[in-house]
C-alpha positions as CSV (number, residue, x, y, z in Angstrom):
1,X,0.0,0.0,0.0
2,X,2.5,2.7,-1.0
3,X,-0.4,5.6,-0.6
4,X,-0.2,4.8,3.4
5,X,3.0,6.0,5.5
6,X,4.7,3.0,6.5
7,X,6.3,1.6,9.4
8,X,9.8,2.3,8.4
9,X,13.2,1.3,9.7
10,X,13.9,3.4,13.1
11,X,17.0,4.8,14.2
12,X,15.4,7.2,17.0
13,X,14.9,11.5,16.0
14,X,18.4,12.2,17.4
15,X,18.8,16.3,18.4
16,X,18.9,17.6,21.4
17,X,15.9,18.0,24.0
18,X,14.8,21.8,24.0
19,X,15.3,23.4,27.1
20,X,12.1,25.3,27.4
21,X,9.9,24.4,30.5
22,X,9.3,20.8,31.5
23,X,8.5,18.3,33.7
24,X,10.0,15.5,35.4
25,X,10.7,12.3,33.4
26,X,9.3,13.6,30.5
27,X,10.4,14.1,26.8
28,X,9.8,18.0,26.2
29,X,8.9,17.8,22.3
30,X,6.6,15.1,23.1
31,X,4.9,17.3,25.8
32,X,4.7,20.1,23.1
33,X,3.0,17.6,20.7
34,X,0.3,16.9,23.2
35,X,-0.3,20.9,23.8
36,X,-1.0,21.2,20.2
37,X,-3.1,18.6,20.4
38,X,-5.0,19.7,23.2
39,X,-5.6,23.5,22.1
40,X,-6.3,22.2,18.8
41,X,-9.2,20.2,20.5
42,X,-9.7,21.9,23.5
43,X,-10.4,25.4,21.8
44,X,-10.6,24.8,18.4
45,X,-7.4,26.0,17.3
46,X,-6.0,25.8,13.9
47,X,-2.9,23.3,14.0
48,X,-0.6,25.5,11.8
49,X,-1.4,28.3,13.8
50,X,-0.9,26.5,16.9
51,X,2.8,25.0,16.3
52,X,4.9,28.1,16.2
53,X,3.8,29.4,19.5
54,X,4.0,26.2,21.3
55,X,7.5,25.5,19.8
56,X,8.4,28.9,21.2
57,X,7.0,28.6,24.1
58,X,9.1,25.3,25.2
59,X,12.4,26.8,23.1
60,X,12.8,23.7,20.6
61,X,15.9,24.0,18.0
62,X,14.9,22.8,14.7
63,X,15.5,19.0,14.9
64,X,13.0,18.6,17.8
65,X,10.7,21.2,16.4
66,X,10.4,19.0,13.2
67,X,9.6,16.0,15.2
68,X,6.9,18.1,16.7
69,X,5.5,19.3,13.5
70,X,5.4,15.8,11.9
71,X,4.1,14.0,15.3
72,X,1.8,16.2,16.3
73,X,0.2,17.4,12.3
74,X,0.4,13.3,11.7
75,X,-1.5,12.7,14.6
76,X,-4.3,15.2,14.4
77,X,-4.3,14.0,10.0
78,X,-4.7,10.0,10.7
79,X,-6.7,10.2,14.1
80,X,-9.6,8.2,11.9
81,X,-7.3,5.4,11.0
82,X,-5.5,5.2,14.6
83,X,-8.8,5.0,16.5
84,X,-9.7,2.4,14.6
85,X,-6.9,0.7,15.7
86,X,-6.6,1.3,19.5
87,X,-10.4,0.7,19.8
88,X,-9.3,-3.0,18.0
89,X,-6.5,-3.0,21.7
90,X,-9.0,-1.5,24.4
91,X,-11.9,-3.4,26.0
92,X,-13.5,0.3,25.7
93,X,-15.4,2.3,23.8
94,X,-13.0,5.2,23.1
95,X,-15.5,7.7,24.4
96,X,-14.9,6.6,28.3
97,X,-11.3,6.9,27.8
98,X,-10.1,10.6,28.9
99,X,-9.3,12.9,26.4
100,X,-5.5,13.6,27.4
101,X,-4.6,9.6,27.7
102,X,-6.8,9.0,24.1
103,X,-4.4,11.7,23.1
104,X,-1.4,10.0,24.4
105,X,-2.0,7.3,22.8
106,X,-2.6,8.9,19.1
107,X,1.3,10.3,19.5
108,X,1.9,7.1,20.9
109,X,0.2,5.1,17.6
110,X,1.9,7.8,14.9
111,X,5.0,7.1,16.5
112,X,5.0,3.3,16.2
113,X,2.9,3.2,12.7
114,X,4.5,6.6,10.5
115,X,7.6,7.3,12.1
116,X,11.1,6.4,12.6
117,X,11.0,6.2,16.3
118,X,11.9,2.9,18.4
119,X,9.1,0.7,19.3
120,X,10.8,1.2,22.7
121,X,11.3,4.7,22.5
122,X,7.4,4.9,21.4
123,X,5.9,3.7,24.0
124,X,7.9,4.9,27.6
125,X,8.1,8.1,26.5
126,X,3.7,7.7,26.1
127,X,4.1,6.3,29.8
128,X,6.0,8.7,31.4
129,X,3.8,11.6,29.5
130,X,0.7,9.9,30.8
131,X,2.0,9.6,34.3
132,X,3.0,12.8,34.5
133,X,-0.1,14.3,33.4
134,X,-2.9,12.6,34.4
135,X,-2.1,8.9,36.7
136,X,-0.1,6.2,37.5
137,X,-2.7,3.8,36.5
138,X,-3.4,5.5,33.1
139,X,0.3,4.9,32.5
140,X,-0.1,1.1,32.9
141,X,-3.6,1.1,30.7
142,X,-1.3,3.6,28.2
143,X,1.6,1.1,28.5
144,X,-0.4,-2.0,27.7
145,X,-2.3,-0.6,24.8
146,X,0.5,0.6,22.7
147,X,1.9,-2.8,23.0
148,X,-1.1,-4.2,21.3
149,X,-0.8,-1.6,19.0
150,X,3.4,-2.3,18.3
151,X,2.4,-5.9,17.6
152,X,2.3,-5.3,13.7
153,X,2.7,-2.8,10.8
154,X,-0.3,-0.3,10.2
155,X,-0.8,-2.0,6.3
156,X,-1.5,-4.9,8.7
157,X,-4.0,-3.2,10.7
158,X,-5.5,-1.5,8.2
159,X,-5.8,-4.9,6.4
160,X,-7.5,-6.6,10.2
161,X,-9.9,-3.3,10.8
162,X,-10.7,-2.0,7.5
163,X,-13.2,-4.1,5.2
164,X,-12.2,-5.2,1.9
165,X,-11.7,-2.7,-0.6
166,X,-14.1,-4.3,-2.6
167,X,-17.1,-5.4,-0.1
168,X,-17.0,-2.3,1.0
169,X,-15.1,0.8,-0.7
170,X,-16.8,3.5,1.5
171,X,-15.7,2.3,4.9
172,X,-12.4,1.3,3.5
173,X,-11.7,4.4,2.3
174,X,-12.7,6.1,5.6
175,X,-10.5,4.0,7.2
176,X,-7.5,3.3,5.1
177,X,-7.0,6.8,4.3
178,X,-8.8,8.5,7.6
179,X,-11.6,11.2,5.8
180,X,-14.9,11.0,7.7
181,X,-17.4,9.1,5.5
182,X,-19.6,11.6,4.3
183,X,-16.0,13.6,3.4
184,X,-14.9,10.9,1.4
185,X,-18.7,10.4,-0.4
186,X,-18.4,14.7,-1.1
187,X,-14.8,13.7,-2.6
188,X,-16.1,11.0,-4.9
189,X,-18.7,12.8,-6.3
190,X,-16.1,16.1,-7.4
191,X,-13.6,14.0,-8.3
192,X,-15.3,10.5,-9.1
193,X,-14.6,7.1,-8.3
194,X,-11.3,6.2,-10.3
195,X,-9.3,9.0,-8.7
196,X,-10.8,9.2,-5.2
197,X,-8.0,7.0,-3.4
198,X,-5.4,8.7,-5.1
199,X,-7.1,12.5,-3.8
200,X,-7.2,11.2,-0.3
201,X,-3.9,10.1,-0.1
202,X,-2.3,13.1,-1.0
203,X,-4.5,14.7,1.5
204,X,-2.2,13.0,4.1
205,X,1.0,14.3,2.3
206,X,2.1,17.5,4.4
207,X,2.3,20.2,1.9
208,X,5.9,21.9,1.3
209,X,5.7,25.7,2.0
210,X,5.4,27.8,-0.8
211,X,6.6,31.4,-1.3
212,X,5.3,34.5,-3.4
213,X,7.0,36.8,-5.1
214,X,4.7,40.3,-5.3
215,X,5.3,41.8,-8.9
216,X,7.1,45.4,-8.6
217,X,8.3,44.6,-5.1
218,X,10.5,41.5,-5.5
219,X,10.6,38.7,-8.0
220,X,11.1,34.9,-7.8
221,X,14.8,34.9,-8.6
222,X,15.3,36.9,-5.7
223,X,13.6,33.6,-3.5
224,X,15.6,30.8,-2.6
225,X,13.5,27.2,-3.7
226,X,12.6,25.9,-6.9
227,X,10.5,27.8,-8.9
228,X,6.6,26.5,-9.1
229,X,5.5,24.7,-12.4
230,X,2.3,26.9,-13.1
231,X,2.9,30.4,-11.4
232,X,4.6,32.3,-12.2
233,X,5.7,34.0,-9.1
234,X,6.3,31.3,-6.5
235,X,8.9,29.0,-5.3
236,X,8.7,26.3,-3.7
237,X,11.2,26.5,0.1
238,X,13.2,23.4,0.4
239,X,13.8,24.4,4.4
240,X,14.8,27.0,6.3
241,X,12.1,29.3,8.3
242,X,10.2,31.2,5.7
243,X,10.5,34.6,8.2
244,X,14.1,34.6,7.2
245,X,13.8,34.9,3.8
246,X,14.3,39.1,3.5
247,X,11.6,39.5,1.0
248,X,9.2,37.8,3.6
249,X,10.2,39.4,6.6
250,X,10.0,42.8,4.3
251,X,6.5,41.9,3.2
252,X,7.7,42.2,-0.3
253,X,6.8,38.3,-0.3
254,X,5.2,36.1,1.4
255,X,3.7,32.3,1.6
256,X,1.0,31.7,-0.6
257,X,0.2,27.8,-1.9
258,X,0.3,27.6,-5.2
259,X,-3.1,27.2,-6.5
260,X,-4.2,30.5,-4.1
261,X,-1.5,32.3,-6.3
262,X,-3.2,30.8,-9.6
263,X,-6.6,32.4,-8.8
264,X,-5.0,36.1,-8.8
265,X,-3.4,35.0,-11.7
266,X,-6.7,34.2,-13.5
267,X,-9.1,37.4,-12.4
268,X,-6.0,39.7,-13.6
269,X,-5.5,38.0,-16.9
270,X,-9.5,38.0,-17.4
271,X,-9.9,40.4,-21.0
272,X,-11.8,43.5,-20.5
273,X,-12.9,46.2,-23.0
274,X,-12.8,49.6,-21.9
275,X,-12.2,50.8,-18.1
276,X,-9.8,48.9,-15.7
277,X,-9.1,50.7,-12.6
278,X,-11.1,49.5,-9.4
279,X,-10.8,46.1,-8.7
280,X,-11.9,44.5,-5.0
281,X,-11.3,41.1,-3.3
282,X,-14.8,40.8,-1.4
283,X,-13.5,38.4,1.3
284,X,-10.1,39.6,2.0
285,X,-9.0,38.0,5.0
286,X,-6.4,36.8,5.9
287,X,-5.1,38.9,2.6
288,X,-2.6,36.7,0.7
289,X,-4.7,36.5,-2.6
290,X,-5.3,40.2,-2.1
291,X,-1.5,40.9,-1.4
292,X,-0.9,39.5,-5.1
293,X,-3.9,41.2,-6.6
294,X,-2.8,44.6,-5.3
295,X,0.7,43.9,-6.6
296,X,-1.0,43.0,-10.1
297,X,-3.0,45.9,-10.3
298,X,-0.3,48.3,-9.1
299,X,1.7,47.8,-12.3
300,X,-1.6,48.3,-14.8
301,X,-2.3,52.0,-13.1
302,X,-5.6,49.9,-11.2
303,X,-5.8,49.5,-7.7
304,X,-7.4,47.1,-5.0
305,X,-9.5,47.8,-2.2
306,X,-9.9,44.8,0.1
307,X,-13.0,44.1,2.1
308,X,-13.1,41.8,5.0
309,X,-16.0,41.6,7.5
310,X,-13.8,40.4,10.7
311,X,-11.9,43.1,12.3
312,X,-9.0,40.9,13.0
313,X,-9.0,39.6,9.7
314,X,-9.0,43.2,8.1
315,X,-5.5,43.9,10.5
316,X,-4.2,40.9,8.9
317,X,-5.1,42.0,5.3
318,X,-3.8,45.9,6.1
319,X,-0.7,44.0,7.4
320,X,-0.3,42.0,3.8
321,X,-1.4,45.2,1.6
322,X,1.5,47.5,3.8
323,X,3.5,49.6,1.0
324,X,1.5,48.1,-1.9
325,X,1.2,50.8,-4.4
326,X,-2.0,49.0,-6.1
327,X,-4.0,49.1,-2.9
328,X,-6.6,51.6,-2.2
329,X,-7.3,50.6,1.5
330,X,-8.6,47.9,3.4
331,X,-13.1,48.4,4.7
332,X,-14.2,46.3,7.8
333,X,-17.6,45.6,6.1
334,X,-19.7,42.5,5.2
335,X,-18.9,41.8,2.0
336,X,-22.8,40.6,1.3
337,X,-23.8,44.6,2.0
338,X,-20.1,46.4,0.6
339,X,-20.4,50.1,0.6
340,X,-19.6,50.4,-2.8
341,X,-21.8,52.0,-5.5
342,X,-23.6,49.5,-8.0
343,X,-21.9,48.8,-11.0
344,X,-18.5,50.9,-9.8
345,X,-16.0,47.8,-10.5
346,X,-14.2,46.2,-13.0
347,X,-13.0,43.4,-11.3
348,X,-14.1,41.2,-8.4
349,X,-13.0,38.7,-6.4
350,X,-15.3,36.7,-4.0
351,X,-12.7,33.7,-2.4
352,X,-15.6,32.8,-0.4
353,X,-15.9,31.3,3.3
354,X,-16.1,27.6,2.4
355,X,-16.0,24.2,3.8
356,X,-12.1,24.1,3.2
357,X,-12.4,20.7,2.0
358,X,-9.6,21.1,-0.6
359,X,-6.9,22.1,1.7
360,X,-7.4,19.3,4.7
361,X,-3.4,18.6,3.7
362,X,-2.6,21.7,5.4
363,X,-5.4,22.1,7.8
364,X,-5.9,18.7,9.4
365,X,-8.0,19.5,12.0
366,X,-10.7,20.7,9.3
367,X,-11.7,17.1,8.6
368,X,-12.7,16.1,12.2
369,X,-14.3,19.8,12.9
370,X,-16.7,19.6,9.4
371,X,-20.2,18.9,9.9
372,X,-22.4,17.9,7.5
373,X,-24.8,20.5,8.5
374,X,-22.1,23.1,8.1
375,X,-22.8,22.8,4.7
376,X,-26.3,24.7,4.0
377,X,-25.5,27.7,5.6
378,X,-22.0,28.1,3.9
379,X,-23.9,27.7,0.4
380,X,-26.0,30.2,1.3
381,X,-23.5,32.4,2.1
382,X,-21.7,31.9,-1.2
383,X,-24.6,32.5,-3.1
384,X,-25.3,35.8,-1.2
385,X,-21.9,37.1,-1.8
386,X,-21.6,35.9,-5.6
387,X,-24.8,37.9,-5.9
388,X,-23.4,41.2,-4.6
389,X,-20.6,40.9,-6.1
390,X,-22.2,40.4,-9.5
391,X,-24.5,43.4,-8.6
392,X,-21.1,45.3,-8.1
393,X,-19.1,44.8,-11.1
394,X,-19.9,46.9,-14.4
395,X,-21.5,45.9,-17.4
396,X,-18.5,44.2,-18.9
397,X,-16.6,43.7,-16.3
398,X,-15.5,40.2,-14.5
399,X,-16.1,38.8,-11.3
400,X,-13.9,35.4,-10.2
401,X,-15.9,32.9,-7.7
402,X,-13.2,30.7,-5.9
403,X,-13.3,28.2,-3.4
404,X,-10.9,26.1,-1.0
405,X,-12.8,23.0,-1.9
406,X,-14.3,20.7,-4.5
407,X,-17.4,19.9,-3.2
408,X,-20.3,20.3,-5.6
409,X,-22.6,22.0,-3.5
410,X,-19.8,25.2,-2.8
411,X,-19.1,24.8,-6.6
412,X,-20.9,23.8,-10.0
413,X,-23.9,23.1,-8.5
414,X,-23.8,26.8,-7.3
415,X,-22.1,28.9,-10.2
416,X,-25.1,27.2,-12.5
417,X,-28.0,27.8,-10.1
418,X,-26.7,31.5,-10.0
419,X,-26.0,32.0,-13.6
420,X,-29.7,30.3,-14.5
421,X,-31.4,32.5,-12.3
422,X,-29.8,35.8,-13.4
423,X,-30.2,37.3,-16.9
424,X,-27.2,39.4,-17.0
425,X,-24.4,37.1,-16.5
426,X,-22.9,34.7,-18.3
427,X,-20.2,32.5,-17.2
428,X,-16.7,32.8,-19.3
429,X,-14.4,29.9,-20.7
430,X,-11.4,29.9,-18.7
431,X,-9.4,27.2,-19.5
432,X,-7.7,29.6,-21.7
433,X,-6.5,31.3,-18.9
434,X,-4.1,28.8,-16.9
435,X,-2.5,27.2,-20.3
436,X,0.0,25.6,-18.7
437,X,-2.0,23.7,-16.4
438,X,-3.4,20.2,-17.3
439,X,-6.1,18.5,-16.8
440,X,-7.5,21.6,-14.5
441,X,-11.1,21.5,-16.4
442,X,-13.5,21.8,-13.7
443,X,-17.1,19.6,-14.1
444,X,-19.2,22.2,-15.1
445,X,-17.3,23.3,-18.9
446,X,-15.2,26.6,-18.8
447,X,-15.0,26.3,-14.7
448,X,-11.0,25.5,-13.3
449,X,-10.8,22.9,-10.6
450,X,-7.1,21.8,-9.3
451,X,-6.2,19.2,-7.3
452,X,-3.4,18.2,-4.7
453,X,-2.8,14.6,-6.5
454,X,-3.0,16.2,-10.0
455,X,-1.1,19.6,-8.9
456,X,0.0,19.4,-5.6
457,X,-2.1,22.5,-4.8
458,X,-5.1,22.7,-2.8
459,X,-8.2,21.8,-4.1
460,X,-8.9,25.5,-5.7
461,X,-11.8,25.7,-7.5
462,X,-12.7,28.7,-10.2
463,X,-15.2,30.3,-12.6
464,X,-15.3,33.4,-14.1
465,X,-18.7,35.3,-14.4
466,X,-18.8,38.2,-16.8
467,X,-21.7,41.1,-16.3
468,X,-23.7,41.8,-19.4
């Protein structure tokens, strides 16, 4: 099963232990792992977010704050598959075991089924985490249960608790590759049946970071990586802190996946006759998409004014758009009711608050925190905002509707229910604009869709809607 990480030979992480606070008997990096697990669960934090602080916090050099990243992110990505396997090793259900020792034993199970760590190694360090933080008789129960779970490779697990592939390809899937079901049932139908293993495992790939060079204020040369296949303005970092990187830490570049740099890329190389001067991004925030924008428009004479609803979101986006000579200024203001003048805008884009489906390889947490019943009020939102930023735009002018996910609801099934039920819009071709990308056509024809097993991006999805 090469899509599955594999139980590898194990030489130990090596490095030295950080010497940020600790307690007694206990490996620091693996207390920091189960910090990030806890505020990711505890208060629904966003893993990426989460790491930095916590590997500040306990003063980690780079080899253990690696180890860190992987165990903790690994963790948190194939909980699914790894409670499947410790509730095969407790008399239990899962539910009556407390949160910090289930924890426990998720680093405990990444350790001994993903990563090059001892067997040994695995599971004291789990015991002496366990005993220090909760009781000497969870460390026995902890102790115990990753022995089960050291007794064989997770390609044999996955072969003991997952059904057959073929009695069963829902549930295996779920398991094999841990997506809730109704996640993996949304992928099937965006991506369909003969590609859907090969989407979900490069969900579980960790992405590599990617930078962005901002036309007029640096250029891609000036980054160190190798440059990206389809923009033309990123890199991708092969290590080293991105904050380093002078451009970065100048805010003349910053880190920007791929596919989030392709969907600046299409709205600015949309054609337009006549007028192109005002362009907005509708849902600024966090303000990468409308960093590049602004840096796009700057060098046509146009400029961009972002709109973001959340204040702190807004201080992020005025953060990214600092010394960009394309921007006009950032609004706090709900991008459904923008206080703009009808038909005042040449360009729009509406990156819309989704279900972030397409980028569960860098958000992990996103896949356990998803809710079916998320999914109605987000598509109403979308709608809404498509609909005032159509009502926005100029006769003529172009409005880009992108998502962080494939799912057909946030997507086709949207773009055509608003195009049928408006008379003045009509939705563009534009798989003329990404030429370089293949196999990018999205279900519904002239609609962009990438992919992380096809592109290695997120799962960005596009269409351009032109005003009549």
């Amino acid at each position: 099963m090469a899509d599955q990480p594999r139980r590898r030979a194990r030489d130990g992480r090596g490095g030295q232990v950080g010497r940020g606070p600790r307690r007694p008997d206990v490996d620091v990096a693996r207390l920091a792992a189960l910090q990030v697990l806890k505020t990711v669960r505890v208060d629904d934090a966003y893993t990426n977010l989460v790491l930095p602080a916590v590997v500040s916090h306990f003063a980690l050099g780079p080899r253990d704050a690696a180890f860190v990243t992987e165990l903790a992110s690994g963790s948190i990505r194939w909980r699914g598959t790894y409670d499947t396997v410790l509730a095969a090793c407790i008399d239990r259900s899962l539910s009556k075991v407390e949160a910090k020792v289930l924890d426990v034993l998720r680093l405990g199970a990444h350790q001994l089924l993903a990563m090059r760590v001892p067997d040994h190694a695995a599971i004291s360090t789990s015991v002496d985490l366990v005993r220090s933080t909760v009781s000497e008789g969870a460390a026995g129960f902890t102790n115990a249960v990753l022995r089960k779970v050291a007794a064989q490779d997770l390609e044999a697990w996955i072969a003991q608790v997952a059904p057959a592939r073929e009695r069963n390809p829902q549930r295996h899937a779920e398991v094999a590759f841990s997506h809730p079901a109704w996640i993996v049932d949304e992928l099937r139908k965006a991506v369909g049946a003969a590609e859907l293993e090969a989407l979900l495992a490069a969900d579980n790939v960790p992405p590599k970071v990617t930078l962005v060079a901002r036309p007029g204020r640096s250029t891609r040369e000036e980054l160190p990586g190798t440059p990206t296949p389809y923009s033309p303005y990123g890199v991708t970092l092969e290590g080293g802190a991105p904050g380093e990187v002078p451009a970065v830490a100048e805010g003349r570049a910053g880190v920007q996946d791929e596919g989030s740099q392709l969907v600046a890329e299409v709205l600015a190389s949309a054609q337009l006759e006549g007028r192109d001067r005002t362009w907005v991004d509708l849902c600024a925030g966090p303000g990468g998409k409308a960093a590049l924008l602004a840096a796009l428009a700057g060098q046509r004479g146009a400029s961009l004014l972002a709109i973001e609803a959340q204040a702190h979101r807004a201080r992020l986006v005025a953060r990214a758009l600092r010394d960009s000579p394309g921007t006009v200024g950032v609004v706090t203001a709900d991008g459904r009711t923008p206080p703009l003048a009808a038909g005042s805008v040449d360009r729009v884009l509406v990156d819309a608050p989704c279900s972030g489906l397409g980028a569960l390889r860098r958000r992990p947490e996103a896949r356990w925190r998803r809710k079916p019943s998320d999914m109605v009020p987000l598509v109403l939102l979308q709608r809404t905002l498509l609909g005032a930023a159509l009502d926005l735009v100029r006769p003529g002018g172009v409005v880009l509707y992108a998502t962080c996910s494939p799912v057909m609801s946030e997507t086709t099934d949207l773009v055509s229910a608003v195009v049928g039920a408006r008379r003045d819009v009509v939705l563009e071709d534009a798989s003329g604009l990404l030429p370089g990308v293949p196999d990018c056509a999205g279900r519904l024809p002239g609609t962009l869709q990438l992919w992380p097993h096809r592109h290695h991006t997120d799962a960005m999805f596009m269409a351009l809607l032109r005003k009549q």
